[in-house]
N, C-alpha and C positions, 0 to 999 in steps of 0.2 A: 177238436171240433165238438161242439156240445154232441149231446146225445140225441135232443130232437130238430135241430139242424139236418143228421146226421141220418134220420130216418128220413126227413122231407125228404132228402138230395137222392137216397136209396126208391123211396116211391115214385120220384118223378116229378112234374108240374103236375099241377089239378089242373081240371075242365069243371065251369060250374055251371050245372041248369037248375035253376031255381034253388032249395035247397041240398040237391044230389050232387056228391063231387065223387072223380074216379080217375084214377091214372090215365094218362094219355099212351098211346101205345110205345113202348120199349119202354124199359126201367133207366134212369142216368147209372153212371159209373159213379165210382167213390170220387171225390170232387177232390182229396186234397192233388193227386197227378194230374187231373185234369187241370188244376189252377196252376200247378207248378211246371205243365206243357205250354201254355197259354203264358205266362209270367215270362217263361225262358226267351219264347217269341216275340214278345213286347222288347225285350232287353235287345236281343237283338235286332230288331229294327231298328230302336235307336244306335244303338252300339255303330249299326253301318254307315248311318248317315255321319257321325263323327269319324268312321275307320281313317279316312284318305286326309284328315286336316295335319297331320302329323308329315307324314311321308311326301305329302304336295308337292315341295322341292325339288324331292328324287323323280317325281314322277314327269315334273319340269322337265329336269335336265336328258331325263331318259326320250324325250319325243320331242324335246326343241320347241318347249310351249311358250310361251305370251304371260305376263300376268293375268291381260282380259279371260285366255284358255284357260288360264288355270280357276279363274275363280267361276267360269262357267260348269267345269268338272267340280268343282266343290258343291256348287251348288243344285248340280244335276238331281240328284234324287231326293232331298228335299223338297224342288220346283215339283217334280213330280208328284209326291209324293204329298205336300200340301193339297195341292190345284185337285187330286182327284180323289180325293179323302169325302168326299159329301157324295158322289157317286158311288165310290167303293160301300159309303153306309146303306144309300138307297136298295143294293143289290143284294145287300147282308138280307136288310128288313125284309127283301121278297122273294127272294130263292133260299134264305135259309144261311144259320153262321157256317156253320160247321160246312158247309158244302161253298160259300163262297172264299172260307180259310185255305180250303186246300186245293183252291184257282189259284188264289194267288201267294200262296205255296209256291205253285208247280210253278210258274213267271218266274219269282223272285228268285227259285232255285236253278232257273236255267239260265237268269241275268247272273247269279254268281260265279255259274260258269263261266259263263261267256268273258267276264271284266276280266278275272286274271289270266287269260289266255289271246288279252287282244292285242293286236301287234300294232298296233298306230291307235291315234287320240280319236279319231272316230267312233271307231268300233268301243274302243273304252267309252266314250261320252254317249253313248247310246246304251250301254251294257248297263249305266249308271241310271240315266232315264226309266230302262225297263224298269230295275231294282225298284226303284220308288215306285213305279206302278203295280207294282207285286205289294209293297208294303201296304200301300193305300187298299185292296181290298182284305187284307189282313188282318189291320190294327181294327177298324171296327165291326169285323166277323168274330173275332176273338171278344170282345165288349157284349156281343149280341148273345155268343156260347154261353158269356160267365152267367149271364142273365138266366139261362136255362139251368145252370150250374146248381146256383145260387137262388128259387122261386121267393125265399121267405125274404120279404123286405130288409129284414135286420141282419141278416147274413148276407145279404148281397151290399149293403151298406158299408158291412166290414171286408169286403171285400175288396170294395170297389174304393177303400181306406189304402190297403196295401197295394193295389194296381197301383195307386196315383205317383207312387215313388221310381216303378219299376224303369220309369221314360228318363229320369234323368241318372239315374243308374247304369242304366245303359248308355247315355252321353259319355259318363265318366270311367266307364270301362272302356268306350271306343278309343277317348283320348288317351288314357294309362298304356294301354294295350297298343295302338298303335304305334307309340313310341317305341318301346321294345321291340317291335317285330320291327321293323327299318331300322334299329340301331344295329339289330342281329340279323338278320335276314333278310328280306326285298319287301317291297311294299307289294307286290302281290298273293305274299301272305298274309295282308290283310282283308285277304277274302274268303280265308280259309275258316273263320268262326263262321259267320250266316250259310255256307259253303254245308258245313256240319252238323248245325241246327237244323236245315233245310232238309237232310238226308234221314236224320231221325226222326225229324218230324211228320215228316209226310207217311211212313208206316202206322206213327203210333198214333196221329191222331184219331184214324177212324175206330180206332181200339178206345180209346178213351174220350173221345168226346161225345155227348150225346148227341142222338141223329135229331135234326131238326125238326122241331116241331110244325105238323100243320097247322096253316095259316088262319086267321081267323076267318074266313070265307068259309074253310070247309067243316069250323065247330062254332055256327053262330050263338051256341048261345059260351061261348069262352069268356075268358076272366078277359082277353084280348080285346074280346067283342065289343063287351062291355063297357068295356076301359074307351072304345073309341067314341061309343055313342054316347058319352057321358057328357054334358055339354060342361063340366068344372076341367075337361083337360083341355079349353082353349076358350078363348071370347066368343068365338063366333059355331059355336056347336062343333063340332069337329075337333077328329082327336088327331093330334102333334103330327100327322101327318101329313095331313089335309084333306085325308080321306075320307067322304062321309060314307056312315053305314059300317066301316069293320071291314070292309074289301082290303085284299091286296092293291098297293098304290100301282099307278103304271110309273114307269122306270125315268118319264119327266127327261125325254132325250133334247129339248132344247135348255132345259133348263142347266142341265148336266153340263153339254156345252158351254155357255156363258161363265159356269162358273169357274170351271176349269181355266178358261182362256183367262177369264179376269184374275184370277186368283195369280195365276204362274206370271201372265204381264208386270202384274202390280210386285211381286217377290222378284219378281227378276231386274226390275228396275230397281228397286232398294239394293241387291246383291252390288249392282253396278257402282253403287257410292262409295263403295269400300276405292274404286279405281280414277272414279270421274266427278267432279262435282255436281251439285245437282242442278245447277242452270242448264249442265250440258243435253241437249238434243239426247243422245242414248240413255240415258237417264229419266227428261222428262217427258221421252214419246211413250217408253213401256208403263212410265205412270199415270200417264193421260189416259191410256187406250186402257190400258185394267180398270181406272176409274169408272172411263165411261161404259165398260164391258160390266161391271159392278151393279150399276145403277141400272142398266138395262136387265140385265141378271131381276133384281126387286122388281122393277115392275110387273115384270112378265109372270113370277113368280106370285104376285097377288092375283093374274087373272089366269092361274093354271089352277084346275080341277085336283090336280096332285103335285103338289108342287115338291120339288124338291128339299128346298129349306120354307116350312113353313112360318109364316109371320109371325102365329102366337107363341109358336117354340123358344122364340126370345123374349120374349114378355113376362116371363117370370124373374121376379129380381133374384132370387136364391143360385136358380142357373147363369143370368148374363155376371153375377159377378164370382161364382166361382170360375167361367171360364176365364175372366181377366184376370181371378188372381193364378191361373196356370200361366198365363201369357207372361205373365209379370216375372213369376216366380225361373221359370224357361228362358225370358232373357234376359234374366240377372243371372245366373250360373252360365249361361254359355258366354255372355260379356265377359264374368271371371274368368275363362276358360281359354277365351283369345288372346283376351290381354296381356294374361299373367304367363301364357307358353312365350308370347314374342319379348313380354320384358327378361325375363330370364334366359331365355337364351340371347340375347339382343343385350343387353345393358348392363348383365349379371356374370356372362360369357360360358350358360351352364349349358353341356350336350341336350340335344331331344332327349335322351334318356334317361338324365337326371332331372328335366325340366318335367317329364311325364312322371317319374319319382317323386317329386313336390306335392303332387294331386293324389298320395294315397292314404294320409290322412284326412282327406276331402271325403274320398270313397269310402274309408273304414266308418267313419260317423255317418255320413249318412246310410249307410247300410244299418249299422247299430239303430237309429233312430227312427229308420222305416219299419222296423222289427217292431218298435214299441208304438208308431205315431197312432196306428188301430185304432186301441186301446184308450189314447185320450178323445179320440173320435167317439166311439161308443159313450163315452162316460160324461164329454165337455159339450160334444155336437161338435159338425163339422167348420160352421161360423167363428165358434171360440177357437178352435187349434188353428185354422187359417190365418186367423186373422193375429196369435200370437207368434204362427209361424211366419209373418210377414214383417211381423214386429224385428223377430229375430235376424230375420236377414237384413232389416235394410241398419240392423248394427253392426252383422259381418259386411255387408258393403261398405259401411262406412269407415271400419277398420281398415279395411283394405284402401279407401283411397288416402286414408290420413299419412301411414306409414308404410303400404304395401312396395310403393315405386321409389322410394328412396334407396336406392343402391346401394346403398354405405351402414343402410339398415340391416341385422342380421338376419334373416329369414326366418329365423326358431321364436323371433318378439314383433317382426317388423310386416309377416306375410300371415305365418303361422297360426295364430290367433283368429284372421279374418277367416283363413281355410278350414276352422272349424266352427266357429257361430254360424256361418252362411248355410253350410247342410244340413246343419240342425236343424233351420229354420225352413230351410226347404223342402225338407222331410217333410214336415207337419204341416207347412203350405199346401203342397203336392197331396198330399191325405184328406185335407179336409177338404180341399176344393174341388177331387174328383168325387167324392162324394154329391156336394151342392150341384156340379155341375149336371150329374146323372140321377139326382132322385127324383121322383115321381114322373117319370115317363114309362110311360106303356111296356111291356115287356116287348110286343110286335115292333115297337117302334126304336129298343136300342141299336140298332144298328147307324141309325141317324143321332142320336147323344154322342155315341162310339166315334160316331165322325168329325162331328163340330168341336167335341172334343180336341182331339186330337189335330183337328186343322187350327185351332186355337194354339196347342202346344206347340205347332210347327209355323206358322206366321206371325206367331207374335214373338217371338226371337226376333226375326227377319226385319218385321217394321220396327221394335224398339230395339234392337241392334244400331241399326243404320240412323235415326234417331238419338242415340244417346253417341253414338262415335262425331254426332253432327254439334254436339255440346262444346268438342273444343279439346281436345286432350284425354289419356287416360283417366287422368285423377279425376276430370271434372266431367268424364264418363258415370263412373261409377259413383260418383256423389250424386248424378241426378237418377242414377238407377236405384240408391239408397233412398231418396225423397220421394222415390214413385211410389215404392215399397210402403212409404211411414204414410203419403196421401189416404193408400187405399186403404188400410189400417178400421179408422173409423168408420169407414164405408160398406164394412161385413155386419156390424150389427142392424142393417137392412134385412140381411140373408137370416137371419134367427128368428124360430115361428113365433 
């Protein structure tokens, strides 16, 4: 960590009144355990929403489930877990990160009880619900924390470089690791990583993370304050909140609703395609009623004093398309991820265990590449790495649909090659677009980036999943997930100042 990084993070946030600035009360803690408590938590969240895609089967045969059952337990805490993600921000942004972290901590910690000890699909399919609900005030409490972390714009930059890796990292630990533990053990050992995290986490964050800072209501003249009344952080005077003046927003409880409802309808109708065609009735009732749950959602939202997701917060092009290229970049690795488990055990005749052994040169390079992808952020901008990590992938996608599914191919020339261009490229995707996606918002206000964010990474799977499966086959899957890729390509040097 540089050295004056390194004193910021030691003195704290400023408060500025006119020319006088002074620490705000408590000192932060040394920030690299904090980021690396926070880092651990993001993996795992996603890690769980993948834990059960492996074991699914066993978990079938163990309760006498349905395929419809089964894919509503797969999709249980993702549903949730998208649907209340712009809530969970709202709650961060006005009670505070670090105190909304370890709410849903304590949920998520007591749904990972509950799942591996339930004795019928109920009690598991609600254990699963919670879990998601625990994540969703989580993921962007932890977003809200790094912000305090991290006050210098350039270090929160590079931060929020390496955050952007951490989500599909943990996808691909979920699926590695899953397999293993159902090839060795029961699948209710795959509740035993967020089980563990949960345990240590909950002592040490109020050790290490910094207490939240007061709101801008009770330091009007803060960098906060400011920041809201500034009529350049929106069209319409108002800052990314909606709230005029630097008040704490109110909590927007119709709003929260709607989106909720629409969000989880609309994902859970797409989930259904994977079973039912889409002319069918179960299919197109949850997509009608989220739609029209959506649309009502916006309007209502233009005529709220605080709205929940404010209008102008998407009007900046640098943010609306880093979060597409997270969306983008999320379901293309998790399309690779379905795919290539069911052709190889399916077509290739390889155990769970060696099909989740396929995917660890997936994980070594992108791990390797998230190390460095930073570094070309700080140096290129987040626009250029995006937009070459975008490049990258849709030439591991496209490897993979040329020779990946030919079975007669040998996997070291014919898979292998696609499994490693693809994380490179999504390394540097994932880095530069979390960057685009969160910069220049309010400090007060990350908690709502933290959100959109991350409901972006968790619905845009979901809707171009079910979209690219509707193409027509594997191969001609992942060739239009390869074209979506090369589309949006040219469409980041929008995003560069």
């Amino acid at each position: 960590m540089a050295t004056e990084e390194g004193r910021a993070i030691e003195q704290g946030p400023l408060t500025t009144a006119g020319d006088a600035a002074e620490p705000l009360p408590g000192p932060a803690p040394a920030a690299r355990p904090a980021f690396a408590l926070l880092g651990c938590l993001q993996v795992t969240l996603i890690f769980t929403l993948a834990s059960v895609a492996v074991p699914l089967p066993e978990i079938g045969r163990r309760f006498g489930l349905g395929r419809e059952e089964l894919i509503l337990l797969s999709a249980a805490y993702g549903l949730a877990f998208a649907g209340l993600l712009l809530s969970g921000g709202r709650l961060a942004d006005r009670y505070g990160g670090r105190r909304t972290l370890l709410a849903g901590l304590l949920l998520f910690g007591a749904a990972s009880v509950a799942a591996p000890l339930a004795p019928a699909y109920p009690p598991l399919l609600a254990a699963r619900f919670a879990q998601g609900a625990g994540a969703a005030l989580v993921a962007p409490a932890a977003m809200a924390v790094l912000r305090t972390l991290f006050p210098a714009p350039p270090a929160y930059r590079r931060a929020m470089a390496t955050w952007g890796g951490l989500s599909v990292l943990g996808a691909t630990a979920g699926n590695l690791l899953s397999g293993v533990i159902s090839a060795l053990l029961s699948w209710r050992w795959a509740f035993a990583a967020p089980l563990a995290v949960t345990a240590l986490a909950l002592p040490l964050a109020p050790r290490l993370l910094p207490a939240d800072r007061p709101r801008a209501r009770d330091f009007p003249g803060s960098l906060d304050a400011r920041a809201a009344r500034d009529p350049s952080g929106s069209p319409d005077g108002r800052d990314l909140s909606g709230s005029p003046g630097g008040r704490v927003p109110r909590l927007d409880l119709p709003g929260a609703l709607l989106a909720t409802a629409g969000i989880v309808a609309v994902s859970y109708g797409l989930v259904l395609t994977d079973a039912r065609p889409w002319s069918s009735a179960h299919v197109l009732g949850p997509l009608s009623a989220g739609g029209a749950l959506l649309v009502v959602f916006a309007v209502v939202e233009r005529r709220t004093a605080d709205p929940l997701l404010p209008p102008g917060f998407l009007r900046d092009a640098r943010r609306v398309l880093g979060l597409v290229a997270t969306a983008l970049t999320a379901a293309g690795t998790s399309t690779v991820f379905v795919l290539f488990s069911l052709h190889l055990q399916q077509e290739r005749g390889w155990s769970a265990l060696s099909a989740s052994a396929a995917f660890v040169p997936f994980a070594a390079v992108l791990l390797g590449c998230g190390r460095v992808a930073g570094r070309f952020v700080a140096r290129h901008g987040p626009a250029a790495v995006t937009g070459g990590g975008l490049a990258a992938g849709a030439a591991g996608l496209g490897l993979l649909a040329l020779t990946g599914f030919d079975a007669e191919v040998p996997y070291g020339y014919g898979v292998l090659p696609g499994l490693v261009l693809l994380p490179a490229g999504a390394a540097a995707a994932f880095a530069g677009a979390a960057v685009l996606a969160t910069d220049r918002v309010p400090a007060a206000r990350t908690g709502l980036a933290g959100g959109v964010h991350n409901t972006a990474m968790e619905v845009g799977p979901t809707l171009l999943f079910a979209l690219l499966l509707a193409a027509g086959g594997d191969r001609a899957s992942l060739a239009a997930a390869a074209g979506l890729f090369a589309l949006a390509v040219p469409l980041l040097r929008l995003a560069r100042p």
